[in-house]
C-alpha positions as CSV (number, residue, x, y, z in Angstrom):
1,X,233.3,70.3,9.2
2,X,236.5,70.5,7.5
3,X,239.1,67.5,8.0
4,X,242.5,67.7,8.4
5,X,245.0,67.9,5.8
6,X,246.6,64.7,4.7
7,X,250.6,63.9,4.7
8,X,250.8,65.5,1.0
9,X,248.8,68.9,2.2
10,X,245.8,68.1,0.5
11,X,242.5,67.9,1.9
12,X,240.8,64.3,1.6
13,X,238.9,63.8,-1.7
14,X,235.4,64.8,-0.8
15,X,232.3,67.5,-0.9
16,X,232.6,69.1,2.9
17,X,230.6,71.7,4.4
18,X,231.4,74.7,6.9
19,X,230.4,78.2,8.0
20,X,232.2,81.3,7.0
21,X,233.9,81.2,10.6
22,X,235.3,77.8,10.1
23,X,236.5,78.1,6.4
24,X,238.1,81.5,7.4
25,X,240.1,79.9,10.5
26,X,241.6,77.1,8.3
27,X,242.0,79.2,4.9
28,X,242.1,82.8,5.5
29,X,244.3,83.0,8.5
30,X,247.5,81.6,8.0
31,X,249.6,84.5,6.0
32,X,249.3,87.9,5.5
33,X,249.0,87.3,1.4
34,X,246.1,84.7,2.6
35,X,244.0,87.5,4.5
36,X,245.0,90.0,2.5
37,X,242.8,87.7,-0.1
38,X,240.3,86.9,1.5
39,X,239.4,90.3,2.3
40,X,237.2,90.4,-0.8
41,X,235.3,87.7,0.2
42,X,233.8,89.5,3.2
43,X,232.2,92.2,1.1
């Protein structure tokens, strides 16, 4: 599980782990530029 952000938009200091749905949702999602990106990452 991924934890929120904190008040600076970092994530907590920290080794977390998550499936390709939930890394996608929080990091791939947010912009065009961010899924245009992350396209690569599916192949």
């Amino acid at each position: 599980m991924i934890p929120e952000f904190n008040k600076d938009g970092n994530l907590p200091e920290g080794a977390y782990q998550a499936n390709e749905n939930e890394f996608f949702n929080r990091f791939c999602t947010s912009s065009a530029r961010r899924k245009w990106l992350s396209e690569d990452l599916l192949v």
